[in-house]
Structure formats: structure tokens, C-alpha cells
C-alpha positions as CSV (number, residue, x, y, z in Angstrom):
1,X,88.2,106.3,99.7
2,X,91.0,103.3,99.9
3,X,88.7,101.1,97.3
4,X,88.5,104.6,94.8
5,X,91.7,105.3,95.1
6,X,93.0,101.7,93.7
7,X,90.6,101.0,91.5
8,X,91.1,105.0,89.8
9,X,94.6,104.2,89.3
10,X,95.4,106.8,92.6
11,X,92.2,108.8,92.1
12,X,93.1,111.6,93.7
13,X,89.8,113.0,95.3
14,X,90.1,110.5,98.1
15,X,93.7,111.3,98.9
16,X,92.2,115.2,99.1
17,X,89.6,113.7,101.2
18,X,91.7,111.7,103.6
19,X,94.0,115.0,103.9
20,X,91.4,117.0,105.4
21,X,90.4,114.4,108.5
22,X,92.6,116.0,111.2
23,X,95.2,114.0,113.1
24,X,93.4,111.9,116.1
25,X,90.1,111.4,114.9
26,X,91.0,108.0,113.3
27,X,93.7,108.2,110.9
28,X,94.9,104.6,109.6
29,X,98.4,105.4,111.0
30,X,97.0,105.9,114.2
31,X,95.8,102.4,114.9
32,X,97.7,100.9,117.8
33,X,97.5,97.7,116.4
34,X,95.8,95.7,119.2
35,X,94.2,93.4,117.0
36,X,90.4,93.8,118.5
37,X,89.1,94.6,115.6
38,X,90.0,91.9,113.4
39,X,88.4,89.6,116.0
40,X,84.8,90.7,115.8
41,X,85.1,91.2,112.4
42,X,82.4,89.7,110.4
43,X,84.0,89.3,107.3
44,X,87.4,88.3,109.2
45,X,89.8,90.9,107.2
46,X,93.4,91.6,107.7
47,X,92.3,94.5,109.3
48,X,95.5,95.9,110.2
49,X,97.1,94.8,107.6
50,X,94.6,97.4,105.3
51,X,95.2,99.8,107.5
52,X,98.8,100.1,106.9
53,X,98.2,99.8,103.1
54,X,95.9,103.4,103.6
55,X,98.2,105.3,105.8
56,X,101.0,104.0,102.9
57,X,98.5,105.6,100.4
58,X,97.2,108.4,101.9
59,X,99.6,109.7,104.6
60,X,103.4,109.0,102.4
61,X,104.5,112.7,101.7
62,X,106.1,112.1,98.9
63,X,103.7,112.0,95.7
């Protein structure tokens, strides 16, 4: 939804997508930041650096 939404220019499906997950069952703003992640990662990305840029995207109220 993250990749649609840049490469769209803010395609707004995925924000209407993201919206409807409910809160706890993974948002990006709910990552604890523990870092676990980005060490088994095979492709070693900044996972929770992405994660803050989706919550940014997705969970900012003010559009």
C-alpha cells in the first residue's frame, strides 16, 4: 500500500485501505522499535526507519 501510495503521487486507495486495519493488529505506529526485525532481515532494510515513514503517511490526521 506504502509503495502505491508514493509511486501514485498519494494514491489514495491505500491510505482507505490502511484506515480500515483496526488499532493493534499491526499498525506501523505500533512497532515498539526493538530492532528484531531488521536483524533477520534478508534484504537488511531500515526497517523501522519505513515504518515510521507509513505511520507518517497513513496515520497523520491532517490531509
Amino acid at each position: 500500500m506504502y509503495n502505491e501510495f508514493c509511486q501514485m503521487h498519494h494514491y489514495t486507495n491505500g491510505m482507505v485501505y490502511y484506515g480500515a486495519f483496526p488499532t493493534g493488529t499491526g499498525k506501523a505506529s505500533e512497532c515498539v522499535g526493538c530492532g528484531a526485525c531488521e536483524t533477520v532481515c534478508p534484504q537488511q532494510l531500515p526497517i523501522q526507519k519505513l515504518l515510521g515513514d507509513v505511520a507518517r503517511a497513513f496515520e497523520t490526521t491532517t490531509r
